[in-house]
C-alpha angles and dihedrals in degrees: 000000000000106000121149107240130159136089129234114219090171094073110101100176121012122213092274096046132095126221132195115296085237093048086046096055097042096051084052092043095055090039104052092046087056092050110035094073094067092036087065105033097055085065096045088050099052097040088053100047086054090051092239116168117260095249082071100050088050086057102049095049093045078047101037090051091044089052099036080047096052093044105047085057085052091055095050102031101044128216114195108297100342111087135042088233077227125109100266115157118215125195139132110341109228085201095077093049087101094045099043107045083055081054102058101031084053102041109351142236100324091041084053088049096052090054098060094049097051089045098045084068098077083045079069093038088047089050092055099038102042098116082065104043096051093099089048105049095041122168091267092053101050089038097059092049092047087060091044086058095068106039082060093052107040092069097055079045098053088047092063088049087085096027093122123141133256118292092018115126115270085237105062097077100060089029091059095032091052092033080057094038089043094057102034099055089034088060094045091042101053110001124107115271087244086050096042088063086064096043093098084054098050103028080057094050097047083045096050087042085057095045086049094051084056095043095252105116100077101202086182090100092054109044078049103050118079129264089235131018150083130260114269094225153342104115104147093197122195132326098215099171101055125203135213076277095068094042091048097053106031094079085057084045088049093051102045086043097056094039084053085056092054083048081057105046088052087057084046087050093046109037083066091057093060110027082063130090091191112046111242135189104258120267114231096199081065095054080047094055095046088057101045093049080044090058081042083061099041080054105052089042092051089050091048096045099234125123117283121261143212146187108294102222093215080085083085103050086043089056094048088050114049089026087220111127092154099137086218079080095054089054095051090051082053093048098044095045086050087054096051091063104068090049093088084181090068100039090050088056086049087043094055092052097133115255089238101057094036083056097051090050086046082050101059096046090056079048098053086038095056092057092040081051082053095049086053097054090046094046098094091032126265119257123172094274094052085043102053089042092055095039092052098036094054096050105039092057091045080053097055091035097056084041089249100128120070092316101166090052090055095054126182100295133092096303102051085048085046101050099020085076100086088203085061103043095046092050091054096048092044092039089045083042098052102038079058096063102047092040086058101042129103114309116260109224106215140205131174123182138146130278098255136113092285084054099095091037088062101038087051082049091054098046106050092056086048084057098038092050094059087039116251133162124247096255085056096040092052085047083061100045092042085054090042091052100047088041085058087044102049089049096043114117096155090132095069096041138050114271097221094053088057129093134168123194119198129202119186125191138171115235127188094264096030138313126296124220129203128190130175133184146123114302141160104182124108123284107277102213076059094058097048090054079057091069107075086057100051115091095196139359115276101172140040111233091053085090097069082051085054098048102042081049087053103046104025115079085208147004127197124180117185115183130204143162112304094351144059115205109195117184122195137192129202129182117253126227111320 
């Protein structure tokens, strides 16, 4: 039965609570030390790579902090539908390294930014539309981009490890690089969690010690810039005449970006787990919100010419360690990274970070990302058909990427743009693979009718020829309709709204073990995986209604709800004929 039960003692202060000023500044303070580092060094690794001037890198940190900034205080603090109200730290997105170094390096910073805000516009599509994209984007699919992602991005990374300038020892690059990669994995390796969260601090600043030693680490930048100010230029506004360029890259910007926002729907789901004491089902509108004040990022970025960002999921380990999800502390990270900005001084010292030692830091997250990629991938169990769509999709787009694959017949047109990126090319063969699959399964049998009192009789009616064409006794068939009605029942609130503005639509489909049964419709009633982990607690029924939950928790092997906006989409299995 898939109720949601535990409890989470660890949790000191919960999203609506409010700590102590002193508690509320100290958990931001610690957080946004921890943070700003990546969020700075994605942007000076990318720039670099794609040889910009350094006016322009000033530009896109001072812009990166100001919009990683705004848009961590969005997700805490909640404005309308943009925003989870949960702590969920945004900042530079290391899935775009590999896209937006081709974009510079092909059109430049205004075609790049371009780019962003054109393709931040399906973050907000997939926001609204996420109860009718979760067959497509499936945890195979996005895991596999998300390793993609990284075997796109390591190469342009290891080429920076030994990126040091004329006249320096041959030995500086790999001394600072391993000095970086030794501290930091030997942190995460062995170091108290309290203590882990600290290891890209430390493992930067033994790094930049060993660069110094070997005259890498030039501090000249930073006793020059100002203690407070903003860079005089390097905007590089909008390119609104795009070029082949454009048309060539924004199919590989759409993909990361979506595949960011399933990043991102994973930290909405998560953040809820532990920013809870009681264990709910998750909240869908959350996971909405997160994405919508995501695309709100990917904006701001595009129009400020700066690289996109995303929810950093050490949010959540920071959450569980220090027990504190009150979203004060959310507002006070944003604030914080917004004030950085305008201390040109800080952002200097950040700035001069070696290439070798930002590159070995760099080394360890896509790392980190490609196993999480991997996680993603296991989560729903891996049969022979996950395991051929991730296998071939991976491979093929590290193929294209690396021009190992027919190279000369792709040319260097569109289509070599197009498929060259391995992102791309993966997407489109896990995404081929995987509508395949669906499109070839067993067939769903429909039915869509309106919430009135033929609505049961239907729905009975339905149900008993789903369960006569894949051949199951009466005993088994009646099972069904009895899950199905208390399903209905449990989710009927005709009484508050008007009869005529409701609708519920019904898909059933065999499955090896049973059959599986989805409804959505319109509902504001609570989760019900919610209200079957409040069973155990009740001592008798108080309400009436409470005997359909028993029922469908009697009778169901398993019940998920999961609730959007607008629409509730609650999916059911039962066991077939023993």
């Amino acid at each position: 039965m898939a109720a949601v039960e535990g409890e989470n003692r660890n949790v000191r202060y919960e999203p609506e609570e409010n700590p102590p000023p002193a508690v509320t500044v100290g958990a931001g303070l610690q957080a946004a030390t921890i943070i700003v580092a990546p969020v700075v060094l994605t942007v000076v690794i990318v720039a670099r790579v794609a040889e910009q001037p350094e006016s322009y890198i000033s530009w896109a940190v001072f812009a990166a902090l100001i919009v990683s900034g705004v848009t961590t205080v969005f997700q805490a603090v909640k404005w309308g539908r943009i925003g989870a109200g949960y702590v969920l730290v945004m900042g530079t997105s290391g899935a775009f390294i590999a896209v937006c170094v081709a974009a510079l390096v092909e059109g430049g910073p205004s075609t790049m930014a371009s780019l962003i805000v054109v393709s931040s516009l399906f973050q907000f599509l997939m926001a609204a539309r996420l109860s009718l994209l979760r067959r497509l984007f499936t945890p195979v699919v996005s895991g596999t981009v998300i390793m993609l992602i990284t075997a796109t991005a390591m190469p342009v990374v290891f080429d920076l490890l030994a990126d040091v300038p004329e006249g320096v020892p041959s030995a500086a690059a790999p001394a600072a690089a391993l000095a970086t990669l030794v501290t930091v994995a030997g942190l995460v390796l062995r170091a108290p969690s309290a203590v882990r969260l600290w290891s890209p601090v430390i493992g930067i600043a033994v790094g930049c010690g060993v660069a110094a030693l070997f005259g890498l680490y030039d501090a000249g930048p930073v006793l020059e810039a100002p203690w407070v100010g903003v860079p005089s230029g390097g905007w590089p506004g909008l390119e609104l005449t795009p070029g082949p360029e454009f048309w060539a890259l924004l199919p590989a910007f759409v993909v990361v970006t979506l595949v960011g926002a399933i990043e991102t729907l994973g930290d909405g789901v998560a953040i809820q787990r532990v920013s809870r004491r009681r264990q709910q089902a998750t909240d869908f509108r959350v996971v909405q919100g997160a994405l919508n004040a995501d695309g709100v990022g990917n904006l701001l970025s595009g129009l400020t010419g700066t690289l996109p960002n995303t929810t950093y999921s050490s949010s959540i380990s920071l959450a569980e360690v220090t027990g504190i999800a009150a979203r004060r502390v959310g507002a006070v990270i944003g604030i914080i990274f917004a004030a950085v900005a305008f201390l040109p001084k800080a952002t200097a010292l950040l700035v001069g970070i070696p290439a070798p030692v930002a590159a070995a830091y760099i080394t360890v997250l896509l790392a980190l990302l490609f196993i999480q990629g991997v996680k993603i991938v296991l989560q729903d169990g891996l049969d022979h058909r996950k395991a051929v769509v991730a296998g071939l999709a991976f491979w093929i787009g590290v193929g294209f990427q690396n021009q190992v694959i027919y190279p000369d017949l792709l040319g260097k047109g569109f289509l070599g743009v197009l498929l060259g990126n391995g992102m791309t090319s993966g997407a489109i063969v896990a995404i081929l693979m995987t509508s395949f699959i669906e499109v070839t399964g067993p067939r769903r049998m429909r039915l869509e009718l309106g919430l009135d009192s033929e609505t049961l009789p239907k729905l009975g009616d339905f149900l008993r020829r789903f369960a006569s064409k894949v051949g199951w006794d009466s005993d088994s068939a009646e099972r069904l309709v009895l899950v199905g009605e208390e399903t209905l029942s449990s989710l009927e609130t005709a009484q508050d709204q008007a009869e005529d503005e409701r609708r519920l639509a019904v898909a059933a489909r065999s499955r090896a073990e049973g059959a599986e049964l989805e409804f959505v419709c319109a509902s504001d009633r609570e989760n019900l995986e919610d209200r079957l982990s409040y069973l155990g607690e009740a001592s008798e029924i108080t309400d009436v209604r409470e005997i359909s939950f028993r029922l469908l928790e009697h009778y169901a092997s398993s019940v998920r709800h999961q609730k959007y906006h607008g629409v509730d989409v609650v999916t059911v299995t039962v066991d077939g004929p023993r």
